[in-house]
SEPAVO-521983 format. One line per 2 residues: number of its first residue (from 1); their letters; for each residue x negated, y, z of N, C-alpha, C, O. Coordinates in steps of 0.02 Angstrom, whole numbers, plus 50000, padded with zeros to 5 digits. Example, Ala and Ser with C-alpha at 12.3 -4.5 7.8 and 13.67 -1.06 7.14 Angstrom:
1 = AS = 49340/49716/50390/49385/49775/50390/49340/49835/50390/49288/49834/50423 | 49358/49888/50354/49316/49947/50357/49355/50002/50394/49330/50057/50402
This chain:
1 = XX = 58278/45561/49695/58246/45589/49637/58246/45666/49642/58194/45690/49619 | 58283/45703/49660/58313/45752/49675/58253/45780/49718/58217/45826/49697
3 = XX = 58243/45750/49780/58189/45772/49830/58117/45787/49797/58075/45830/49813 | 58115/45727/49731/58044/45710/49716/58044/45791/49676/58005/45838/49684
5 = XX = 58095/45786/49637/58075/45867/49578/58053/45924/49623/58008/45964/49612 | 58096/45921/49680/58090/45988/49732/58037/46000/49754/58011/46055/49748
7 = XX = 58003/45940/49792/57962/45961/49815/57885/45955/49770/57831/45963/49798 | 57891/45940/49695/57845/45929/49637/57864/46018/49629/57817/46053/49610
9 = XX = 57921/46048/49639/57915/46133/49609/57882/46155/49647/57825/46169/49630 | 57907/46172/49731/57870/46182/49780/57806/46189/49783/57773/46240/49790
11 = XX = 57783/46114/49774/57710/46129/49780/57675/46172/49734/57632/46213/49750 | 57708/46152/49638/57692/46199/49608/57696/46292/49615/57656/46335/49596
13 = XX = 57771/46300/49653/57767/46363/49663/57693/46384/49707/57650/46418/49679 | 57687/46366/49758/57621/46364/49806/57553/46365/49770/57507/46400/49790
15 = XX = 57551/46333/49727/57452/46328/49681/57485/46393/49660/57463/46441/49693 | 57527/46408/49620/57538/46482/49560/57522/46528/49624/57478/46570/49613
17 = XX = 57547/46527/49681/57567/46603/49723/57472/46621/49758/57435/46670/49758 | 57465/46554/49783/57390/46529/49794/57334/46577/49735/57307/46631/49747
19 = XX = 57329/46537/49674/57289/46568/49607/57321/46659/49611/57281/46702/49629 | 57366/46671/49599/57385/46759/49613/57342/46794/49662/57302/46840/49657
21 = XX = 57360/46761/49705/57319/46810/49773/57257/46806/49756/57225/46859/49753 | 57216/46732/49740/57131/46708/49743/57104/46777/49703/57061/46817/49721
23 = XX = 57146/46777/49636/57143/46814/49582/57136/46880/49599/57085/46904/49576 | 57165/46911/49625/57172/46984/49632/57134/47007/49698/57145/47062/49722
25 = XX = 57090/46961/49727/57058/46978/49760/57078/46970/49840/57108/46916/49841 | 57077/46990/49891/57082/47004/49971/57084/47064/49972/57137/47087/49994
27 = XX = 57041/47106/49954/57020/47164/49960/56977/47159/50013/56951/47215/50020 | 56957/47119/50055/56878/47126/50104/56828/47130/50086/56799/47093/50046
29 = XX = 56809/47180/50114/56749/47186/50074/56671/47188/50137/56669/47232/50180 | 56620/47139/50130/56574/47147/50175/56549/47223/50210/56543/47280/50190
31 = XX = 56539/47186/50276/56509/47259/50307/56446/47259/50296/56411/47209/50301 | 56422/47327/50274/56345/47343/50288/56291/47307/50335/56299/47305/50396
33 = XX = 56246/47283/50310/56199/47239/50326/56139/47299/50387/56088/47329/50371 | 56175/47296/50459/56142/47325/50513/56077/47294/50543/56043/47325/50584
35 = XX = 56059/47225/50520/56021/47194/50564/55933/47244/50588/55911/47261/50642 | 55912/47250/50532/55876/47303/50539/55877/47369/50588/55831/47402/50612
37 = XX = 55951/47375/50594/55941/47443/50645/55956/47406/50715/55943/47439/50765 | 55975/47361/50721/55997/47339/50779/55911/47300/50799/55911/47273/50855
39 = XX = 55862/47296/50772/55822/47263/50793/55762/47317/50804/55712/47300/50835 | 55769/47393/50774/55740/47443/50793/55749/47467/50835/55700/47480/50870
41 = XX = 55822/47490/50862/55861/47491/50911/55841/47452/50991/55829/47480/51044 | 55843/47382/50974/55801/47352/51030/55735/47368/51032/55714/47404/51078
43 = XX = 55701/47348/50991/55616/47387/51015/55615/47431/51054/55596/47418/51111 | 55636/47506/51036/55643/47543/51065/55653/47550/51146/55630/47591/51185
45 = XX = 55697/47492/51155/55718/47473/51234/55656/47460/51283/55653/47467/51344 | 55615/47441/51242/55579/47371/51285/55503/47440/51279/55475/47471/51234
47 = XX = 55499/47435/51347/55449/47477/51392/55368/47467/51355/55349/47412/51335 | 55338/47512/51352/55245/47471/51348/55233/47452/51410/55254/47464/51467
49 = XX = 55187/47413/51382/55147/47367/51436/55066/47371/51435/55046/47417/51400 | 55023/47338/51463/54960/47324/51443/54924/47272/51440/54865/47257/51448
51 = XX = 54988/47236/51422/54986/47144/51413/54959/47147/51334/54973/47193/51297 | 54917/47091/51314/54873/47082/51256/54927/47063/51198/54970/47023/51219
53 = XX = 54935/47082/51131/54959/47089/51097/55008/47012/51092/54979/46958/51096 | 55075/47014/51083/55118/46944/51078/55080/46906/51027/55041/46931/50987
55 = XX = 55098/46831/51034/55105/46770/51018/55118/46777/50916/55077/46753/50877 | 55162/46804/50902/55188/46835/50828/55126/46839/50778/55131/46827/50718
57 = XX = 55070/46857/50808/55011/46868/50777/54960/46819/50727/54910/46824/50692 | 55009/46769/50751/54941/46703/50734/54946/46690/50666/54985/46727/50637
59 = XX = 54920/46650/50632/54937/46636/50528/54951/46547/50557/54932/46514/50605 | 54993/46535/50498/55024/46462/50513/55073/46451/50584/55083/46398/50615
61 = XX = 55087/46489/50592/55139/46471/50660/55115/46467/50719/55144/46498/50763 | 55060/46430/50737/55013/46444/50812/55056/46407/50842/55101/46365/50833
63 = XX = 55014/46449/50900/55084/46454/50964/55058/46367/50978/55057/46360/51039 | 55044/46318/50953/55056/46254/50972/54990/46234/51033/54929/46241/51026
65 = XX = 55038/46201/51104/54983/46217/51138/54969/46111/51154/55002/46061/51139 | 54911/46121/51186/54888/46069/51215/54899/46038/51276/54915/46072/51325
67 = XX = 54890/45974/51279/54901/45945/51368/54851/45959/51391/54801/45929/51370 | 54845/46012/51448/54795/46024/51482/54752/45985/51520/54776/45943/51559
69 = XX = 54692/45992/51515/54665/45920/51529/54655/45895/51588/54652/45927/51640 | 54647/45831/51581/54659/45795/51647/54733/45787/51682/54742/45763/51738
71 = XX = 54786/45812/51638/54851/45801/51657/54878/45723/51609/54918/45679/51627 | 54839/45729/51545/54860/45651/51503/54849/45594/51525/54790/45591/51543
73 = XX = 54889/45525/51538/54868/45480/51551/54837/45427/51504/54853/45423/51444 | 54780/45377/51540/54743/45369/51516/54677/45410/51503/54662/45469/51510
75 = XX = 54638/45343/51477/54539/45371/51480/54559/45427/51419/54610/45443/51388 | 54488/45446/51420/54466/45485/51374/54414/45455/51326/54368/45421/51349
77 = XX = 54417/45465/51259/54388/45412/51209/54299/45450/51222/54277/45484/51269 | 54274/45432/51173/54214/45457/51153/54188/45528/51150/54128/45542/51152
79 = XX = 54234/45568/51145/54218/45634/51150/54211/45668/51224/54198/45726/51239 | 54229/45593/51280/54210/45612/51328/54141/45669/51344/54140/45730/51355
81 = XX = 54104/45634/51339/54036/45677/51342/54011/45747/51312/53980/45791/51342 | 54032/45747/51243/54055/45807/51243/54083/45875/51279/54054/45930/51282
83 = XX = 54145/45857/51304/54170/45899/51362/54135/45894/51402/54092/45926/51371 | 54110/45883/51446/54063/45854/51494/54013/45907/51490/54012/45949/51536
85 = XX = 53969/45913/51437/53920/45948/51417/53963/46041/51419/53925/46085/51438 | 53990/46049/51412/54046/46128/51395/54073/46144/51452/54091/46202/51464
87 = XX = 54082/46080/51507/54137/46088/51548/54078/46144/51614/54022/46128/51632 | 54112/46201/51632/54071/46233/51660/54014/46281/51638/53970/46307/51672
89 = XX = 54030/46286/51552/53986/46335/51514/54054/46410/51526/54112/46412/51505 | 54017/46457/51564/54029/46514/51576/53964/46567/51545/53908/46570/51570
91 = XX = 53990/46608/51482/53942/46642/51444/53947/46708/51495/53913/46754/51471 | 53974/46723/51550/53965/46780/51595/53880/46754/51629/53833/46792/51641
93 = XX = 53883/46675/51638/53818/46666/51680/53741/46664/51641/53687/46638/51656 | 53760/46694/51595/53685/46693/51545/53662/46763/51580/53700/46809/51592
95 = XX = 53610/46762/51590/53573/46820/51628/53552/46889/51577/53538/46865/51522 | 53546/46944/51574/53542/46992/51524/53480/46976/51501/53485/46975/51439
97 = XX = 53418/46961/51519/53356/46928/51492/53352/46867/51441/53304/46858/51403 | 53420/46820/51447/53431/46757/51403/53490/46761/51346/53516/46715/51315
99 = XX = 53502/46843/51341/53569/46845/51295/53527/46852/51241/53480/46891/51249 | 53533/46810/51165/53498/46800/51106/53556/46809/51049/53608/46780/51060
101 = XX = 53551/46843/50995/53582/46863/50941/53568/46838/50908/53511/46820/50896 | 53624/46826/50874/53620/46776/50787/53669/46819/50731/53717/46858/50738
103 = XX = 53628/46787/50662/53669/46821/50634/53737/46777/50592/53738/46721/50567 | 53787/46824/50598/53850/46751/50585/53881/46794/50500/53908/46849/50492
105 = XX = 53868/46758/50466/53921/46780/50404/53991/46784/50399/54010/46727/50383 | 54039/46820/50404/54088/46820/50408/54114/46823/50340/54134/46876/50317
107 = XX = 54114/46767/50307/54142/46756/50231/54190/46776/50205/54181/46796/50147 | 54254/46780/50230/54311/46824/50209/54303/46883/50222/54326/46923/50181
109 = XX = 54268/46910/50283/54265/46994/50267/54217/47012/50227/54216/47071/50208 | 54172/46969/50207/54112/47000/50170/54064/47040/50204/54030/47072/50165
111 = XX = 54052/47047/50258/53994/47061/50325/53955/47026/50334/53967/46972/50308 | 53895/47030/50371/53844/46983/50416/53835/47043/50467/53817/47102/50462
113 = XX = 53855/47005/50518/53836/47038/50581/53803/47009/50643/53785/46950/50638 | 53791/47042/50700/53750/47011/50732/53763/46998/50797/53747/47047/50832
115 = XX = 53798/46929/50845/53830/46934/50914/53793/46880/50935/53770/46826/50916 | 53798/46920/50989/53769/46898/51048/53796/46811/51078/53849/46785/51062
117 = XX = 53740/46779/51128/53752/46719/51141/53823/46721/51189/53859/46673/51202 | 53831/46779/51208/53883/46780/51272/53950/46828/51247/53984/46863/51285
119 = XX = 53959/46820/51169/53990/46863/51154/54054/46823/51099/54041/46802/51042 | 54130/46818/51135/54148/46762/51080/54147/46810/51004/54128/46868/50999
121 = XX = 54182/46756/50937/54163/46762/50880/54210/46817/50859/54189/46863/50824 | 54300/46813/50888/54332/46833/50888/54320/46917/50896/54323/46958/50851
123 = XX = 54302/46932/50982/54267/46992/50994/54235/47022/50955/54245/47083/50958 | 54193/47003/50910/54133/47025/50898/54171/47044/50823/54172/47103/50805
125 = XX = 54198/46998/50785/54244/47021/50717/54302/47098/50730/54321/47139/50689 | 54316/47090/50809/54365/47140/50802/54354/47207/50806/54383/47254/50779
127 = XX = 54286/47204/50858/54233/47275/50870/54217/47315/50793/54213/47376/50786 | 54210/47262/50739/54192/47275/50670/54253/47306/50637/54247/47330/50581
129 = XX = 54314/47306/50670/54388/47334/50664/54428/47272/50613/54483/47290/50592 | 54409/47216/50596/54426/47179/50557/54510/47152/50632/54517/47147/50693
131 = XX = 54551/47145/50569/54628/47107/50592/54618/47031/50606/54654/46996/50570 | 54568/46992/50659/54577/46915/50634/54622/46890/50655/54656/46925/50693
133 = XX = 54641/46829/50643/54710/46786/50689/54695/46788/50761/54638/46799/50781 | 54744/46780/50798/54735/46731/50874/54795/46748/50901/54837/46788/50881
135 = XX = 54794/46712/50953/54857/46698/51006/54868/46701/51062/54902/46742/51093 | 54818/46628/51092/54833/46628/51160/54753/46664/51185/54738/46679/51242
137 = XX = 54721/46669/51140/54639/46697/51197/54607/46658/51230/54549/46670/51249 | 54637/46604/51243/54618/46530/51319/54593/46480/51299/54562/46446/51340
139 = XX = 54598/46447/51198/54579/46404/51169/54612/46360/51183/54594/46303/51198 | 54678/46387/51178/54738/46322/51182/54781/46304/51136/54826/46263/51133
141 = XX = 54747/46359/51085/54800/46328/51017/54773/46350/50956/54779/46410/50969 | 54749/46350/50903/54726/46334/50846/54734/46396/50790/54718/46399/50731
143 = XX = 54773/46455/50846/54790/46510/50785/54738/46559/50772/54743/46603/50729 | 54670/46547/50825/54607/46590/50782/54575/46545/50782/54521/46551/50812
145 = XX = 54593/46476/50747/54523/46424/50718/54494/46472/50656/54512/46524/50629 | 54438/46425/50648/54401/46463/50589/54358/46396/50570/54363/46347/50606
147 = XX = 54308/46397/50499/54276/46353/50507/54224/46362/50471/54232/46389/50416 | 54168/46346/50489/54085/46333/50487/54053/46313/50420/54046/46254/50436
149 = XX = 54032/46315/50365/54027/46300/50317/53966/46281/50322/53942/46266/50267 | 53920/46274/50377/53864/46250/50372/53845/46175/50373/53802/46147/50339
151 = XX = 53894/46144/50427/53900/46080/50471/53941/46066/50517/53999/46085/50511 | 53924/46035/50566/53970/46011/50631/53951/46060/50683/53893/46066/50704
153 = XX = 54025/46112/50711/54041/46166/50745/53979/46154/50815/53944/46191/50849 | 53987/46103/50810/53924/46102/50897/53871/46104/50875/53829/46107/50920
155 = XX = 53834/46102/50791/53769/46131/50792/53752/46211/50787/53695/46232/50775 | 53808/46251/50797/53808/46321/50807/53854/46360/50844/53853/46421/50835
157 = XX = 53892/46334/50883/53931/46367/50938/53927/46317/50995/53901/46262/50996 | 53960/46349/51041/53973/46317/51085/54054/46368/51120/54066/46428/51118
159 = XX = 54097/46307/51149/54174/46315/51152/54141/46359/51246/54090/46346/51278 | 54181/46396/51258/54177/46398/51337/54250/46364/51384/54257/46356/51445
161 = XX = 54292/46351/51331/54363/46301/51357/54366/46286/51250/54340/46313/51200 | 54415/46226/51267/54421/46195/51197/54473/46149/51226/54449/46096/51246
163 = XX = 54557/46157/51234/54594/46104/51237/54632/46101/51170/54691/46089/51179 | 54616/46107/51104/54653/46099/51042/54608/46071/51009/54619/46011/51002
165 = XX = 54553/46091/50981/54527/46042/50926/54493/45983/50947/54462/45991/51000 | 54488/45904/50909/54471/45845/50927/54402/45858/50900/54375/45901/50865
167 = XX = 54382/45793/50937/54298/45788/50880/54291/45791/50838/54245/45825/50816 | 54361/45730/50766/54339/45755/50717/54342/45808/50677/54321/45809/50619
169 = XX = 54386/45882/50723/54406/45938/50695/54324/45979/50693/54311/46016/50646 | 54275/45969/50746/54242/46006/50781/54168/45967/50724/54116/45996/50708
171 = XX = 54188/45900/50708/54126/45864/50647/54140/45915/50585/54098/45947/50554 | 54208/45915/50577/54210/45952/50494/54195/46010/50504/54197/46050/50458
173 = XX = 54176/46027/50568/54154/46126/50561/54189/46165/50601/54171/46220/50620 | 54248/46132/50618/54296/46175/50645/54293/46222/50722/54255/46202/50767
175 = XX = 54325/46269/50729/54290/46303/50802/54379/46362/50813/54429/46376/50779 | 54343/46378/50897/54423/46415/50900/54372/46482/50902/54326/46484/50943
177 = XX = 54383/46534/50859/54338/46599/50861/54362/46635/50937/54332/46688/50935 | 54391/46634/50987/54412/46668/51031/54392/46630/51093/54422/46641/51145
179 = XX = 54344/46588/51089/54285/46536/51149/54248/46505/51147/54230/46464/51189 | 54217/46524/51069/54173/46506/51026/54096/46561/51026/54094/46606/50984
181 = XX = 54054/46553/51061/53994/46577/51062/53925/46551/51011/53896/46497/51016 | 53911/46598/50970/53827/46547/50924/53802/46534/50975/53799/46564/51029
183 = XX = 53780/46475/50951/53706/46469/50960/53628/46467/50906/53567/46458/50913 | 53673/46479/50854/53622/46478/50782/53640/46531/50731/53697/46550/50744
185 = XX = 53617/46560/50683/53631/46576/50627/53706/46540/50590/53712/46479/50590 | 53748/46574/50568/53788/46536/50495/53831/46561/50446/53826/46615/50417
187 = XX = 53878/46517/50440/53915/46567/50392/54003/46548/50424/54015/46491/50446 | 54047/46590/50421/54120/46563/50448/54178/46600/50435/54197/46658/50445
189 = XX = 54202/46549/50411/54264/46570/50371/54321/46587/50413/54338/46534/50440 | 54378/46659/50440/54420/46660/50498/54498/46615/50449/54517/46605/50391
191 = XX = 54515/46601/50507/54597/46595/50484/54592/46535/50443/54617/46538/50387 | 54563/46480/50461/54559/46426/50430/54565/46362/50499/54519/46347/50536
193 = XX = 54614/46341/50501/54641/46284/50534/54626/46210/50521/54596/46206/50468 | 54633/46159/50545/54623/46079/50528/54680/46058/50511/54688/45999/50495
């Protein structure tokens, strides 16, 4: 019985000595929040280059790339033909006599301007000094989609590579502005994804 009181004070002494200290504090007190200088600090480190602006750039996260094609196993559905038709469209091989201008509405900037058949959509928004999305430049990932408010993207562009958007991205309008060339008049909204 004797043991039981002792070690029933004990423990009580321990919560009281415990609550004192909690109470009156540690006295630690957080260090100053450096992350900011330590990440200016690095910038600083890291050399220029004349590599095209990082990956960081895109709206919605980007960056997400595709199986390059002809590496997936298995056929290819219906949109076979499609590719087929693109595969080997190089807008360098349009001759200066066959380059034709359209005019494209650029709905979020509030412009209509006028680019060329051999000129992607992307290019042609940035010449105008406008900030649009993009990423990879190659049409491998979805961070300068945009989309068409007229119809289905293949009745007014044409892709010169396209391994991210499916057919039915490309039925609802959809297009990657950075390998995306008119071929018609329209209107197109940047920074709009599937």
């Amino acid at each position: 019985m004797v043991e039981l009181v002792g070690l029933a004070a004990g423990a009580t002494l321990t919560l009281i000595v415990v609550a004192l200290h909690y109470a009156k504090g540690t006295g630690w007190e957080a260090p100053e929040d450096i992350s900011q200088e330590v990440l200016e600090q690095r910038a600083a480190t890291v050399p220029e280059t004349d590599f095209p602006e990082p990956y960081n750039r895109s709206i919605g996260g980007g960056g997400a790339t595709a199986i390059p094609a002809g590496e997936a196993e298995g056929e290819l559905g219906e949109g076979e033909e499609a590719e087929e038709e693109d595969e080997g469209f190089d807008p360098e091989d349009i001759a200066e006599d066959d380059v034709e201008y359209y005019e494209i509405e650029f709905a979020k900037e509030g412009e209509t301007i006028e680019v060329a058949n051999n000129e992607p959509l992307l290019d042609a928004g940035e010449e105008e000094g406008w900030d649009l999305p993009y990423a990879c430049r190659e049409g491998q990932c979805i961070s300068c989609a945009g989309h068409i408010e007229d119809g289905p993207a293949e009745d007014y562009i044409r892709h010169s590579n396209n391994d991210s958007l499916m057919d039915d991205d490309m039925e609802e309008g959809y297009c990657l502005t950075c390998v995306a060339y008119p071929t018609s008049d329209f209107t197109l909204e940047t920074g709009e994804s599937p």
